[in-house]
N, C-alpha and C positions, 0 to 999 in steps of 0.2 A: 574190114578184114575178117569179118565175123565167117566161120565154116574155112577160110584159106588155113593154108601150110605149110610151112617157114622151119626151113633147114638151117642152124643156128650151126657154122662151123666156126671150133675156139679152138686154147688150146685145153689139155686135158685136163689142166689144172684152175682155170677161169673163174671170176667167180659166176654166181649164178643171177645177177642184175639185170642184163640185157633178155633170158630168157623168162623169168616172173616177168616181168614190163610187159612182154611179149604177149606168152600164153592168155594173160587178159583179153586176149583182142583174136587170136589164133590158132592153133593147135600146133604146137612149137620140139620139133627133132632136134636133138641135139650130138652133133658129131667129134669125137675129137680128131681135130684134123692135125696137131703137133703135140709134140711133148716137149719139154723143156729139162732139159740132161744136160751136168759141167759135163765139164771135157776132162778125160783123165790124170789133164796134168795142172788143173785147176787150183793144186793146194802147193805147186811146187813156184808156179807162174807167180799165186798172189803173192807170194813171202818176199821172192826177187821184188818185184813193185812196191812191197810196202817196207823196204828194210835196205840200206844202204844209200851210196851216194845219189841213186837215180829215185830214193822214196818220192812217193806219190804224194801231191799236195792236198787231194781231195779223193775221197771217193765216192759216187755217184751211185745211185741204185733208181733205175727204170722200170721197177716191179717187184712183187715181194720174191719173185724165186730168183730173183738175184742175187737179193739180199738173205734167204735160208741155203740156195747153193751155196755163196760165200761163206757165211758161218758156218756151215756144216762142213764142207773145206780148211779150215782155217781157225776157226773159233770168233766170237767175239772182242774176245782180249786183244787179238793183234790188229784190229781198227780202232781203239781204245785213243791213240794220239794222232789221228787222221781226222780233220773234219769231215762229215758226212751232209751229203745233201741227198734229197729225197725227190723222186716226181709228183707226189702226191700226198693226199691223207692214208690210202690206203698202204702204200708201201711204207711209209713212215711209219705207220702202228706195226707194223711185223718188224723192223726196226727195233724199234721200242720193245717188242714183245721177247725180243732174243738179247734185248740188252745191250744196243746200239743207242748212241746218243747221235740225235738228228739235228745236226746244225743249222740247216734252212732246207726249206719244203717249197717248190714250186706253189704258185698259185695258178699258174696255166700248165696243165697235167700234160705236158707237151715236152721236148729236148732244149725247144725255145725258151722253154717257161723255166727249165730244170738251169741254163745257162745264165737266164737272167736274175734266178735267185741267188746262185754262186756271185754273178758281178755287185749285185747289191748288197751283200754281206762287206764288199768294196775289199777281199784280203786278196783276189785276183784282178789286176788290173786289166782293159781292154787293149 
């Protein structure tokens, strides 16, 4: 790949993994092709979800600006009696880092991976 050029589109917020791996080997562009933005009615949705008779049994985070969307929406305190499950190590420590306790962390960084650690925790049946 040595002198090739490789158009690296993420989103804006990505981390920077797959382009250091790269640049070793290429001379590496990097575009942002999305941004990742709640939805304006983000802080009124989560409260319904997590508060009354239809409360949520678990909640899920697929990446860290899920999980700082949410929080910044919402606060930490109101996921406080929710278990949380995580897709990975990375979203987990942002997790952690905001003060989210992470109940079980996928081992395959996948929706597969993220369901199968929910079922194995064994509090949701199949």
């Amino acid at each position: 790949m040595s002198g090739k050029r490789i158009l690296l589109a993420r989103a804006a917020v990505a981390r920077d993994t797959c382009r250091r791996t790269a640049r070793t080997r290429a001379r590496v562009d990097v575009a942002a092709a999305y941004r990742t933005m709640p939805p304006e009615n983000l802080a009124a949705r989560a409260r319904e979800l997590l508060t009354g008779a239809h409360k949520a049994d678990w909640i899920t985070f697929t990446s860290s600006s899920t999980v700082e969307n949410l929080v910044g929406a919402i606060g930490a305190e109101a996921l406080a009696d929710i278990p949380v499950a995580s897709i990975g190590p990375v979203t987990s420590a942002t997790a952690r880092k905001l003060g989210i306790h992470v109940s079980v962390e996928a081992s395959q960084f996948d929706e597969a991976g993220l369901i199968e650690a929910i079922l194995a925790k064994g509090i949701i049946k199949q």
